[in-house]
C-alpha positions in Angstrom: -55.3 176.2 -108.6 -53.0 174.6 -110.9 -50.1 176.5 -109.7 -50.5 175.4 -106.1 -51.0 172.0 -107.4 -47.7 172.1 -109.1 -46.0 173.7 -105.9 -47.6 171.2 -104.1 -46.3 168.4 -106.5 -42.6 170.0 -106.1 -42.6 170.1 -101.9 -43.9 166.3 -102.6 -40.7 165.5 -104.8 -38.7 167.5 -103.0 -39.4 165.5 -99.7 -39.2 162.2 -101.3 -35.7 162.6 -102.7 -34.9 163.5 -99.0 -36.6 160.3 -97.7 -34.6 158.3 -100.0 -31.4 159.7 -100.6 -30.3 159.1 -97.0 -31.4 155.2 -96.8 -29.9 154.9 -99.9 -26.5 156.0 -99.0 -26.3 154.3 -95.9 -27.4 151.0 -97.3 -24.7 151.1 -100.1 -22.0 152.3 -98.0 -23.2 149.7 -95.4 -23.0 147.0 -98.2 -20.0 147.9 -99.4 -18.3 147.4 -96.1 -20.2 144.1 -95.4 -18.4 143.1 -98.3 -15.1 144.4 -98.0 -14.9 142.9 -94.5 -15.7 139.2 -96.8 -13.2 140.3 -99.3 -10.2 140.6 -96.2 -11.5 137.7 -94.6 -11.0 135.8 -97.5 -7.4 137.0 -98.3 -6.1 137.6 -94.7 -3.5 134.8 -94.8 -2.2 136.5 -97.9 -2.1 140.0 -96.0 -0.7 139.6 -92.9 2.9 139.3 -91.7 4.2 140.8 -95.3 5.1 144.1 -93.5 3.0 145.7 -96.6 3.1 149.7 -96.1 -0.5 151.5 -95.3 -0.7 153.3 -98.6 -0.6 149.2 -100.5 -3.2 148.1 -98.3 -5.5 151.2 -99.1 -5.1 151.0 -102.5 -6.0 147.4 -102.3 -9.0 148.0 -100.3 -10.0 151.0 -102.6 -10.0 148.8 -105.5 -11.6 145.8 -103.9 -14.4 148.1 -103.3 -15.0 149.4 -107.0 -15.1 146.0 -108.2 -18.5 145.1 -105.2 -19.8 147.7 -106.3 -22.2 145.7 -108.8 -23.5 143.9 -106.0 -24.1 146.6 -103.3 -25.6 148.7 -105.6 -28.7 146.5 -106.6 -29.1 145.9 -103.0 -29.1 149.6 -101.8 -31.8 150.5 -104.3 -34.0 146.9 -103.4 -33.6 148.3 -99.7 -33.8 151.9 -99.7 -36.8 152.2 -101.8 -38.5 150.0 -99.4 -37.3 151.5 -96.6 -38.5 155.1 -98.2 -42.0 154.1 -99.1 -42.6 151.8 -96.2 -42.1 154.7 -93.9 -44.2 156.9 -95.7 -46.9 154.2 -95.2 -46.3 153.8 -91.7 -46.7 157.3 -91.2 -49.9 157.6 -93.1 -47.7 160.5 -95.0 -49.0 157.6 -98.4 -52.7 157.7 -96.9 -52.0 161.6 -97.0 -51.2 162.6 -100.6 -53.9 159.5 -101.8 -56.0 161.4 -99.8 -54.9 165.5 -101.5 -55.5 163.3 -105.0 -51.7 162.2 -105.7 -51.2 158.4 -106.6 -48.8 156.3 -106.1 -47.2 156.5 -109.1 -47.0 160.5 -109.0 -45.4 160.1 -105.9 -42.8 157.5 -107.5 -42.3 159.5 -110.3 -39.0 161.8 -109.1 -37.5 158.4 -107.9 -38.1 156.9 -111.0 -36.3 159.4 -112.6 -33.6 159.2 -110.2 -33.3 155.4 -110.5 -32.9 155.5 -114.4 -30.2 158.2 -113.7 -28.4 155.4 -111.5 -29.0 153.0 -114.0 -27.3 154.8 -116.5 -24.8 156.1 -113.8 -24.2 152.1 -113.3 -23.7 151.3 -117.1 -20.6 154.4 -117.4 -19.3 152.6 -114.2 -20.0 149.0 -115.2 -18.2 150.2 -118.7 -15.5 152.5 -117.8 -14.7 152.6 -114.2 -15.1 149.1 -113.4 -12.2 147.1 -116.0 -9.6 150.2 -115.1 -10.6 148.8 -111.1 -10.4 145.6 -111.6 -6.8 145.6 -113.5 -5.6 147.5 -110.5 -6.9 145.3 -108.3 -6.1 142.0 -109.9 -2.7 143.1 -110.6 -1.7 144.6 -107.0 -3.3 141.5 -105.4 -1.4 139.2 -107.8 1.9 141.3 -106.4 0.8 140.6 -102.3 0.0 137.3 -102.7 3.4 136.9 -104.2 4.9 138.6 -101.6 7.0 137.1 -99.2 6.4 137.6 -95.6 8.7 140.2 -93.6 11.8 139.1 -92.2 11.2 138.0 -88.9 12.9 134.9 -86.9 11.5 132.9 -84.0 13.3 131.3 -81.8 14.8 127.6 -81.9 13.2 127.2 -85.9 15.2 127.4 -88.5 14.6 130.4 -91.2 14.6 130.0 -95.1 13.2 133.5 -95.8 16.2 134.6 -97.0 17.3 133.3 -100.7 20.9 130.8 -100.2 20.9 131.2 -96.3 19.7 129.0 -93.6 19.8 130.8 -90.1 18.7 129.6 -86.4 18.9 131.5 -83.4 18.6 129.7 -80.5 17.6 132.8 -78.0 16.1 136.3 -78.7 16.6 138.8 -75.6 13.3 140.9 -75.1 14.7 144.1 -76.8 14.2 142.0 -80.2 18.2 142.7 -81.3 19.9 140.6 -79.3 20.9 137.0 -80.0 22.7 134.2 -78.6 24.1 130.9 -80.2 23.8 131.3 -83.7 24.0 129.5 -86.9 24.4 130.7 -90.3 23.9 128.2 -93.3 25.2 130.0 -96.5 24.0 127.9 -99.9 24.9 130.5 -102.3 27.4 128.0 -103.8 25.2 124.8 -104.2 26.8 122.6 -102.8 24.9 122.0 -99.6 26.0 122.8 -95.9 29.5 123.5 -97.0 29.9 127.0 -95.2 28.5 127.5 -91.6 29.1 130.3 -88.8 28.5 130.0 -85.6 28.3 132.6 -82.5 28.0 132.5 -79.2 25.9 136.3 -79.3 25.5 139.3 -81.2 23.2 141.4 -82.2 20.9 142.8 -85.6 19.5 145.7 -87.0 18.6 147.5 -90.3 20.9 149.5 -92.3 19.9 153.2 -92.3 18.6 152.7 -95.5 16.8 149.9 -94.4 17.6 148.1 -97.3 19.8 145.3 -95.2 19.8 143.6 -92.1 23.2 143.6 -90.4 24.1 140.5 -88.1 27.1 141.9 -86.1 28.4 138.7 -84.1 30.8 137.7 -81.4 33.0 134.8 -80.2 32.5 131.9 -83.4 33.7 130.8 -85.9 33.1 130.3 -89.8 33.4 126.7 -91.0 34.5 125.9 -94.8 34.7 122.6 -96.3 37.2 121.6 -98.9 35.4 120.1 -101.9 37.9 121.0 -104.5 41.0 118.1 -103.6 40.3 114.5 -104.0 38.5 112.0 -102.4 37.4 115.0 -99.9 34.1 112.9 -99.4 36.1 110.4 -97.4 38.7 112.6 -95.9 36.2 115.7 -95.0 38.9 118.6 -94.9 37.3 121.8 -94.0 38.7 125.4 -93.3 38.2 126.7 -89.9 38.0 130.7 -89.1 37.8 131.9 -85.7 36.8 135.5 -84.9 35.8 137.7 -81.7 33.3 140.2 -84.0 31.8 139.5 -87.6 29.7 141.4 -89.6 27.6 139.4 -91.9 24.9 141.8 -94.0 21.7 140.3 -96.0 20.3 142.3 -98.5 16.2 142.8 -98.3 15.4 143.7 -101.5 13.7 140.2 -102.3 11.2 141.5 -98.9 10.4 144.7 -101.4 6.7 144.5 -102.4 7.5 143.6 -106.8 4.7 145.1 -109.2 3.7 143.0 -112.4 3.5 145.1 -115.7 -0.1 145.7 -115.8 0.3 145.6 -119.4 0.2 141.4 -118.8 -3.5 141.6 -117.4 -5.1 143.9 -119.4 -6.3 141.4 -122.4 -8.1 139.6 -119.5 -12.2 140.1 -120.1 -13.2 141.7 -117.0 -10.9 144.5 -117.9 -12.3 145.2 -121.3 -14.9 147.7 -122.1 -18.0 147.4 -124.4 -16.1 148.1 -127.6 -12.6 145.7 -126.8 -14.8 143.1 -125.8 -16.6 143.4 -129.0 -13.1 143.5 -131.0 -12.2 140.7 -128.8 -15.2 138.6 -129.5 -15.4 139.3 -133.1 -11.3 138.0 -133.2 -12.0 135.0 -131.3 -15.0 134.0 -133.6 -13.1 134.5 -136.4 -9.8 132.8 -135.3 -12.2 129.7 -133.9 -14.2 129.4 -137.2 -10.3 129.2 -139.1 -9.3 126.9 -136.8 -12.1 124.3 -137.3 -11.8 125.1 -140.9 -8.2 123.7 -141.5 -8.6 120.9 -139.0 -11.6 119.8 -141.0 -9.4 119.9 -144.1 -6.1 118.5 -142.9 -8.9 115.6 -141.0 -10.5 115.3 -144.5 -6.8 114.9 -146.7 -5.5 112.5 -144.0 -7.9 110.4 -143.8 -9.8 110.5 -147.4 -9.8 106.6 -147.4 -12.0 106.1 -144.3 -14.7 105.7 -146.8 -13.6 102.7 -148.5 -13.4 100.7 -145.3 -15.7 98.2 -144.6 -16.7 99.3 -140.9 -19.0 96.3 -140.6 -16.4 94.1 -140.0 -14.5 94.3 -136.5 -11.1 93.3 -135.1 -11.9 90.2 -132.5 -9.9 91.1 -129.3 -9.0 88.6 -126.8 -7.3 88.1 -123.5 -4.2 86.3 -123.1 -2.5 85.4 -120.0 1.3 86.6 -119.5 4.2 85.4 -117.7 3.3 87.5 -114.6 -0.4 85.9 -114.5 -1.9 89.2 -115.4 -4.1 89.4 -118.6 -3.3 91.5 -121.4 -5.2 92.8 -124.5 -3.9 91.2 -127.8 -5.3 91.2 -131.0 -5.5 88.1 -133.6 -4.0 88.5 -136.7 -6.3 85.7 -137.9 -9.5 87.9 -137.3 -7.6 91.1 -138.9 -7.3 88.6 -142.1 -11.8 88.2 -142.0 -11.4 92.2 -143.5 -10.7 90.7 -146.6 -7.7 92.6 -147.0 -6.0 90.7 -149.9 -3.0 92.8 -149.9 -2.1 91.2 -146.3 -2.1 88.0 -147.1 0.9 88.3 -149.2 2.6 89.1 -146.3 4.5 86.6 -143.9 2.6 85.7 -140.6 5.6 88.4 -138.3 4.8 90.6 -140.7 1.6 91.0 -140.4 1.8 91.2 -136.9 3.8 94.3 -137.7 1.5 95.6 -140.3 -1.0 95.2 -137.5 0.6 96.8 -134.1 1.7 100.0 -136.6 -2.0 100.5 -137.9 -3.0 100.4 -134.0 -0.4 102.9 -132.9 -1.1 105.2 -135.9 -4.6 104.3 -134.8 -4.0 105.6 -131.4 -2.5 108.6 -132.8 -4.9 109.6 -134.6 -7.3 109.2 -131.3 -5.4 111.5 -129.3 -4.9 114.0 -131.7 -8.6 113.8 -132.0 -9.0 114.3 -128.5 -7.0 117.1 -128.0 -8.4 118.7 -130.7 -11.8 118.4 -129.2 -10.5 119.8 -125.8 -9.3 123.0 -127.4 -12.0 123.3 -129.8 -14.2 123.2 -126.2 -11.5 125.7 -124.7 -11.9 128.4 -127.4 -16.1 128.3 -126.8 -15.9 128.7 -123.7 -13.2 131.6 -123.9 -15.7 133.2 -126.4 -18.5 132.5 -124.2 -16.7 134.3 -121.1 -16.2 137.6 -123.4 -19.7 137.1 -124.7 -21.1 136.7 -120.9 -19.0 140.1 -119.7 -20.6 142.1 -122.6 -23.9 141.5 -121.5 -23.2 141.7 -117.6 -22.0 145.6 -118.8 -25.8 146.0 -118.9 -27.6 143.5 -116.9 -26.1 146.1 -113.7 -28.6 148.9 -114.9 -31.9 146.9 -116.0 -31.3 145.2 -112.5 -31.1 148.3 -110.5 -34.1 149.3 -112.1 -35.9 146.2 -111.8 -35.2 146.1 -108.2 -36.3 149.6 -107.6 -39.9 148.6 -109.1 -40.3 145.7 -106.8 -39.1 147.7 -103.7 -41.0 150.7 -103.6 -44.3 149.1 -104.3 -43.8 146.3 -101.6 -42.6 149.2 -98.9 -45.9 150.9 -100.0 -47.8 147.8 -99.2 -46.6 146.6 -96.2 -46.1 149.8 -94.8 -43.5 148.9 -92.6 -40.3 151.2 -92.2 -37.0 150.5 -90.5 -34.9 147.9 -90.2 -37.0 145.1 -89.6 -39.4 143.9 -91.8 -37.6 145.8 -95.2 -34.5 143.9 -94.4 -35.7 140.6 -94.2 -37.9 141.3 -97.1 -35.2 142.7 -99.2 -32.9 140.0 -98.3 -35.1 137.5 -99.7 -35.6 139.2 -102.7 -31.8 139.9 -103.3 -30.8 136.6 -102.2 -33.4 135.2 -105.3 -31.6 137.9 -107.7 -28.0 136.9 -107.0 -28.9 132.9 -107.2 -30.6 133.0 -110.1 -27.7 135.4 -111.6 -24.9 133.1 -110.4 -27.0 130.0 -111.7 -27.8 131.2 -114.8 -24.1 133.1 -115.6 -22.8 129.9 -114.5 -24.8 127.6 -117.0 -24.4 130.3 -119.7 -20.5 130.0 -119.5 -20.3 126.2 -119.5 -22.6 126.5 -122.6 -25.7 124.4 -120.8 -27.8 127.4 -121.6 -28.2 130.1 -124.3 -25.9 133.0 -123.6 -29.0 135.8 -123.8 -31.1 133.1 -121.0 -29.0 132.6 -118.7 -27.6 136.2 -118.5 -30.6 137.9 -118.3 -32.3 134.9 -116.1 -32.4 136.7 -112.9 -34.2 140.0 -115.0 -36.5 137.7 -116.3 -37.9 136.0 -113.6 -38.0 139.6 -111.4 -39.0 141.7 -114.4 -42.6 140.3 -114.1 -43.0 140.2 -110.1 -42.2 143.8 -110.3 -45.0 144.5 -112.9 -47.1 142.7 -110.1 -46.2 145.0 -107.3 -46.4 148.1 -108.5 -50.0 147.2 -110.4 -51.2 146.5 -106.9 -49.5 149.5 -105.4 -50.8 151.7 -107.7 -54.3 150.2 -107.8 -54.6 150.5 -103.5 -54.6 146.5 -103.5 -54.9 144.6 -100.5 -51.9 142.3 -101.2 -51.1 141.7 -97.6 -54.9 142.3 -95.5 -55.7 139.4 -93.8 -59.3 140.2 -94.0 -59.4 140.3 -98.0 -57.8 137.1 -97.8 -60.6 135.6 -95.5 -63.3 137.5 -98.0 -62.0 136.2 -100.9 -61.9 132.7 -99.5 -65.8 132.8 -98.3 -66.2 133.6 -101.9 -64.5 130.6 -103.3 -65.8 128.3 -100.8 -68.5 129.8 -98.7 -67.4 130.1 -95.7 -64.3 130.8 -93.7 -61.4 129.0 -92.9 -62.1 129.4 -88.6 -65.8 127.1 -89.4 -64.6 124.9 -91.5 -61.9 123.9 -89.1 -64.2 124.2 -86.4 
């Protein structure tokens, strides 16, 4: 008896894995093309018309998709479970094994397994695979965006893709090689519009190594002014050079897609793993602590006097009017003399004026400096905050996933709806909750508003507990969604049922 239990228990397993592998596949991969079709409508000004070659833009897109991978996978596990266990409900296969003695949890148990297996699967990726995709991908996208776009010229507009040449065509024949009345502004020299050519046709097309564009023209003539004599700007002598055929090649090099070192992005903390960022964070501590520590003692020698001043007495500020009726902010030596200062009474009246407007600049000085200081001192928390804030995201991705999975499987076992319908919108809402409260909370964790351990894990603890809620009424056959418990329960607090009492 126990054997055929077990064998039992297995063919359950077995067709459970099945139920769920397949939804969850197709939701990730489904996901992940949802949001790589945001990612390239995002960035398709920066794509198009650069005449980048296929195997740029597929290594773009394959890196673009290894860095949304943290957010299709939560949402493939939310939906997929759902989908797997509300199926099974709405084929009374649940109803079934309750009914042969298995519970829900027995039935959840390979899944549970598998989940902690993607968990940990998501931490090696979230650790290892993820900062290698995201240097690759921040570095080739740096490159496009700084890409110039291919050489192409319209008619009638003048072109500046080329570095130190102006050109304008005037008429393009349909063939796309054949031009008429053209102008070639060369600036190579500085010195303005000082060489122009000019054709009545000709024609272009790429070298064979297709490293150049050749302009082979006909019937102009190559203009040259003389800036080297004197007074040329009031005589204008130029050089004049007629020809019947003129080659004239641009190089396209500049059109060549440039890559960065990678070697420049790599100290960047989303491409650090769990151990750089702690070697990172541990530097940055240390180097901020130093930092505060000799500003406090170079604040401290500078100013060791502050403490003698008499701070109860202020400087009396008032407004004069100027010669150009505006007022202006002046301050009385008379009132400067109330600090009892008797070493500034032995100066003379212009002197102490002096004595004054120095004491305000060093003043001001000392402001600024205090300022500045303030705003780097802010700078180098938050840096730390941002290294502190992609440690913890290395793990958030796996207690997510498994969060998730806890509150989808038990919902899809109680409403018992499969598909696309009802799972979708369901696991929409829920996934919409986790990524607000993630964005909110990493958000307020990196400006320093909350505590870096709060606002990380924010979205885990407010789902952690709703999950312990669904699956204790999935596994105890609760009535979470029957109408009619609902109207029982309420008799029970009140008497009677909602339909009388309105009635």
């Amino acid at each position: 008896m126990h054997f055929k239990r077990l064998a039992a228990l297995k063919k359950i397993y077995a067709f459970t894995l099945k139920s769920y592998l397949g939804p969850f596949v197709l939701t990730f991969f489904i996901a992940l093309f949802i949001l790589l079709m945001q990612f390239l409508w995002k960035y398709i000004d920066d794509l198009v018309g650069k005449g980048l070659e296929a195997d740029v833009v597929a290594q773009l897109l394959f890196y673009a998709s290894a860095t949304f991978v943290p957010l299709a996978l939560p949402l493939a596990i939310l939906l997929s479970s759902l989908m797997t266990f509300g199926n099974l409900g709405e084929h009374y296969e649940l109803v079934a094994m309750k009914a042969a003695g298995i519970s829900i949890w027995s039935i959840m148990r390979p899944l549970v397994v598998l989940s902690i297996g993607i968990s940990l699967t998501a931490f090696l990726f979230s650790n290892y695979v993820q900062p290698f995709a995201n240097l690759k991908f921040q570095s080739l996208l740096y490159d496009v965006r700084q890409q110039k776009l291919a050489f192409d010229i319209s008619e009638g507009v003048f072109y500046h893709g080329i570095e130190n040449y102006v050109i304008r065509i005037s008429e393009k024949d349909r063939d796309g090689r054949t031009i008429h009345d053209v102008k070639i502004y060369d600036h190579s020299d500085r010195l303005g519009n000082i060489k122009v050519t000019t054709a009545k046709s000709g024609y272009m097309e790429l070298s064979p190594n297709q490293e150049y564009i050749i302009f082979t023209l006909f019937d102009g003539y190559s203009y040259t002014d003389i800036v080297s004599t004197r007074n040329y700007r009031e005589n204008r002598p130029f050089d004049r050079m007629a020809f019947k055929e003129e080659r004239i090649r641009f190089d396209l090099a500049e059109f060549n897609l440039n890559r960065t070192q990678e070697e420049l992005f790599k100290s960047h903390y989303t491409m650090l793993n769990v151990r750089q960022l702690d070697f990172f964070i541990d530097s940055l501590e240390s180097r901020f602590d130093d930092r505060k520590e000799r500003y406090k003692e170079n604040f401290n020698r500078r100013f060791q006097n502050l403490t003698t001043i008499d701070t109860t007495v202020r400087i009396v500020k008032k407004m004069e009017q100027t010669a150009n009726n505006s007022k202006a902010e002046t301050v009385s030596v008379d009132s400067v003399l109330l600090l009892k200062w008797p070493l500034l009474s032995n100066f003379k009246t212009e002197e102490q004026h002096n004595i004054v407007e120095m004491a305000m600049n060093a003043t001001r000085s000392t402001r600024d400096n205090v300022i500045f200081n303030k705003n780097d001192f802010s700078y180098q928390q938050e840096n730390i905050r941002k290294h502190e804030l992609a440690w913890h995201k290395k793990f958030t991705l796996s207690i997510a996933c498994l969060i998730l999975f806890f509150i989808g499987a038990p919902m899809g076992a109680i409403i018992r709806k499969g598909g696309l319908g009802l799972p979708v919108v369901i696991s929409v809402f829920f996934f919409v909750i986790y990524h607000i409260t993630s964005i909110t909370g990493e958000k307020a964790a990196k400006v320093g508003d909350l505590d870096m351990i709060t606002g990380v894990w924010l979205s885990s603890i407010i789902l952690f507990p709703i999950g312990l809620f669904l699956t204790f009424k999935a596994t105890t056959d609760a009535a979470l969604l029957d109408v009619d418990s609902w109207r029982k329960r309420w008799r029970k607090l009140f008497g009677k049922s909602p339909e009388s009492k309105a009635v």
